[in-house]
C-alpha positions as CSV (number, residue, x, y, z in Angstrom):
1,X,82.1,92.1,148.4
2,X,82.2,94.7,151.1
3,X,80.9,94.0,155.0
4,X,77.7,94.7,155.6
5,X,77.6,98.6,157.4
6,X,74.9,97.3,159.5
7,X,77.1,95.0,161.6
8,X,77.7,95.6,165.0
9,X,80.9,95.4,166.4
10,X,81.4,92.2,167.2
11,X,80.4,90.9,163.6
12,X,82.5,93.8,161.9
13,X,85.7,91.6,164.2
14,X,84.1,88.5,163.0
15,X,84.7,89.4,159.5
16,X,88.0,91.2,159.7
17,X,88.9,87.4,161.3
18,X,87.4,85.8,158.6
19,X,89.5,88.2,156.0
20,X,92.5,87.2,157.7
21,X,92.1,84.0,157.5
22,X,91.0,83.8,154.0
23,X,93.7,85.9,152.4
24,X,96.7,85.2,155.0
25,X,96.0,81.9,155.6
26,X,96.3,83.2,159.3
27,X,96.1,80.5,162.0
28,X,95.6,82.9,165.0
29,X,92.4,83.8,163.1
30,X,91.4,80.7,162.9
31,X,92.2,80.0,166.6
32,X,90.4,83.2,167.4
33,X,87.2,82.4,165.6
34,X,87.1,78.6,167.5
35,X,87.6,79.9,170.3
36,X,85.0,83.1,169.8
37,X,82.0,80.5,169.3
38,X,83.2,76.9,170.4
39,X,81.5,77.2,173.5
40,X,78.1,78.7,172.3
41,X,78.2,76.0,169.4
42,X,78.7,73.1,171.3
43,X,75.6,74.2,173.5
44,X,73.9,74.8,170.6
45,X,74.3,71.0,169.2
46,X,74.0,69.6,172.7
47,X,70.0,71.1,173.0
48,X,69.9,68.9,169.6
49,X,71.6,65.8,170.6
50,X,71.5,65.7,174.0
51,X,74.6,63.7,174.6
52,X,78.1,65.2,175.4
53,X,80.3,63.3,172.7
54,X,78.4,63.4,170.2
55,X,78.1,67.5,170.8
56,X,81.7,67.5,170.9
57,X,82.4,65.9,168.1
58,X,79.7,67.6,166.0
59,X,81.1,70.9,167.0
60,X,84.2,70.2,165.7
61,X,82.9,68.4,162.5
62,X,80.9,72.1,162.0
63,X,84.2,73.8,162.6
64,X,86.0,71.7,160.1
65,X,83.0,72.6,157.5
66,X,82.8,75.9,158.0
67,X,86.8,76.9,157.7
68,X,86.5,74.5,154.3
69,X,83.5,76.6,153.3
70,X,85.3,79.7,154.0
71,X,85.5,80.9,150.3
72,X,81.6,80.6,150.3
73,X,80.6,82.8,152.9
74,X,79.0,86.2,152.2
75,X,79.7,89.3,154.1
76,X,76.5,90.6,153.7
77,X,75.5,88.2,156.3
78,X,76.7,87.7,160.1
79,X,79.7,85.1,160.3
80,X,77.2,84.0,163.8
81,X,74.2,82.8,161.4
82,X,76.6,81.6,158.8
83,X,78.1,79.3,161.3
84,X,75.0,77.8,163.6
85,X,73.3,77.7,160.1
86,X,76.3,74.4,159.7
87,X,76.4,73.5,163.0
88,X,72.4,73.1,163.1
89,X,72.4,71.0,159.5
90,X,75.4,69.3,160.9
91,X,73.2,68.4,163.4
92,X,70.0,67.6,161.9
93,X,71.8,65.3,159.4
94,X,73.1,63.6,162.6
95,X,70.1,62.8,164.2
96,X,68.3,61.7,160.7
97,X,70.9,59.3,159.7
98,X,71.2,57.9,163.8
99,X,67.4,57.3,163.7
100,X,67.8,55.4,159.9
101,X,70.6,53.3,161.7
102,X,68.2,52.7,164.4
103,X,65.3,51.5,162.2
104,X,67.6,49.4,160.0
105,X,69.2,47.8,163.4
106,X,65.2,46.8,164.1
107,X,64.7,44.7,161.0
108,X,68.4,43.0,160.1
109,X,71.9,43.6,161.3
110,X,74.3,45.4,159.4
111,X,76.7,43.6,157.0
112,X,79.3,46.8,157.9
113,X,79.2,47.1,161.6
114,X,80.5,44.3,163.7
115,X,78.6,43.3,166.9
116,X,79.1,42.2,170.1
117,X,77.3,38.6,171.4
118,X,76.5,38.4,175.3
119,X,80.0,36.5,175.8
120,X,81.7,40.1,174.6
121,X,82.8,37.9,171.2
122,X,83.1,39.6,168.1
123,X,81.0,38.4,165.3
124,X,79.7,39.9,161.6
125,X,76.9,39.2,159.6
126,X,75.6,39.2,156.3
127,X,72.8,41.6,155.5
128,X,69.2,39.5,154.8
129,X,67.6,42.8,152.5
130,X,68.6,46.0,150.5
131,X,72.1,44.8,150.3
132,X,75.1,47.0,148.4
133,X,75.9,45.0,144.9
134,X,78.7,43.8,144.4
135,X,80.5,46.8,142.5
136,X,79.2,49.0,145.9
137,X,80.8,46.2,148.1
138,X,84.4,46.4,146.0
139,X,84.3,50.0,146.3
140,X,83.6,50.2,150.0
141,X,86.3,47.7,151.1
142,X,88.5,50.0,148.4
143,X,87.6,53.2,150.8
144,X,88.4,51.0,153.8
145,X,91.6,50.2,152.6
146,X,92.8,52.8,151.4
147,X,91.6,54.9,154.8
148,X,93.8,52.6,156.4
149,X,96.8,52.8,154.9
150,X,96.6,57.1,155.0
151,X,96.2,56.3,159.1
152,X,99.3,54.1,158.9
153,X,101.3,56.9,157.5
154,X,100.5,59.3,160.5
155,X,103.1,59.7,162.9
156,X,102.8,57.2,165.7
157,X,100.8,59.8,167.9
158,X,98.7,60.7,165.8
159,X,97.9,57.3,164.6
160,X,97.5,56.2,168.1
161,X,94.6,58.7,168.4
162,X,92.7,58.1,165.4
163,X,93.0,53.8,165.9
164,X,92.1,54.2,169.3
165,X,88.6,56.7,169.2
166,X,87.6,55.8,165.3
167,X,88.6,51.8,165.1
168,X,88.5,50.4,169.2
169,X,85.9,53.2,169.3
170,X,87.1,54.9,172.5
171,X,85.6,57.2,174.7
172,X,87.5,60.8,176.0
173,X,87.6,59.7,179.0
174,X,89.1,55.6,178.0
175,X,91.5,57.4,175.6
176,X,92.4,60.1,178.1
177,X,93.3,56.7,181.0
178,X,95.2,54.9,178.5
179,X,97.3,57.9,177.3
180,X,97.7,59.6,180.8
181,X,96.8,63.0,179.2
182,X,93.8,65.4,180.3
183,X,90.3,65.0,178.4
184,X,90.9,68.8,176.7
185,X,94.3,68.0,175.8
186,X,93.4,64.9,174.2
187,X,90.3,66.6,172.0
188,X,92.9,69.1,170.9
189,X,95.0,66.6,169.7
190,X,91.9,64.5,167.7
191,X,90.9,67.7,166.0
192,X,94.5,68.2,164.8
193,X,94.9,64.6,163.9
194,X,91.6,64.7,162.1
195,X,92.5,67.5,160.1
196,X,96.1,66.4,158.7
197,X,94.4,62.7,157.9
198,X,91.7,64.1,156.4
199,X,93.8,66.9,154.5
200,X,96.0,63.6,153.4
201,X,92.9,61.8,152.0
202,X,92.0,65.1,149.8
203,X,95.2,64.6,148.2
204,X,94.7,60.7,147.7
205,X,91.1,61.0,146.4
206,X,92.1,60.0,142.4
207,X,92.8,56.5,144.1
208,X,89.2,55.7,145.3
């Protein structure tokens, strides 16, 4: 399908990225586009959210959807509106499923999520109501599992990254102090490691 003739310049340069990123797999192009509307994005989703991390990491969630989604998006249409339109349901899907955690955490604890006492001890529960059956149970531990074993086959920096942010759940700044890297270079490195664990898991799906 052709570009829309109505485009201005800067979404005629939008799609010509797009095009050259769709059929030449080209990395610059994908580098270009980030880096074209990272910063807008992320102000975007921080209006929403109103918390820093959770902006950044929802901007490069709607990133990661968006180049996936490549294939679906139609010229006829700015690339801009196509994008906030994923960032802003990115969003909105965030904030319904943190206020569902919030009501849940108001009536029972989760059987999922460990918790910390007032001692800073570590301690799980079992769920009193509206607990997965058993089959649901098998299957999550089977996700778990086999999440954990793709993480063990990253190399050891990667690996580092991912335990350290996903599993001790680490902010920027405590990965950045226990790494001895800067804060940008060590969200640069989480996106990368994000997408080669999550490109290995798309290959491993058959075994969930």
């Amino acid at each position: 399908m052709a570009v829309n003739p109505n485009f201005s310049d800067r979404a005629k340069e939008d799609y010509r990225l797009v095009s050259m990123a769709l059929e030449h797999d080209d990395q610059q192009a994908y580098a270009m586009i980030m880096k074209r509307y990272r910063d807008s994005v992320n102000f975007v989703l921080m209006k929403m959210v109103h918390n820093t991390e959770d902006a950044e990491d929802l901007t490069i969630e709607s990133f990661s959807k968006a180049f996936k989604n490549l294939p679906k998006y139609d010229p006829q249409y700015s690339f801009s509106t196509w994008l906030y339109k994923i960032a802003m349901n990115n969003a909105i899907d965030f904030i319904r499923k943190k206020k569902r955690l919030k009501s849940a955490a108001n009536k029972t604890l989760s059987l999922d999520e460990p918790f910390a006492n007032k001692d800073g001890d570590t301690m799980e529960v079992n769920i009193i109501s509206g607990a997965k059956d058993p089959e649901e149970l098998f299957m999550k531990e089977q996700r778990k599992e086999l999440v954990q074993e793709v993480v063990n086959q990253l190399s050891p920096r990667y690996k580092k990254l991912i335990q350290l942010r996903y599993f001790k759940e680490y902010s920027y700044k405590e990965i950045s102090e226990e790494l001895e890297q800067p804060i940008g270079t060590i969200k640069a490195q989480l996106f990368r490691a994000r997408e080669v664990l999550n490109s290995t898991l798309k290959h491993t799906k058959d075994r969930i």
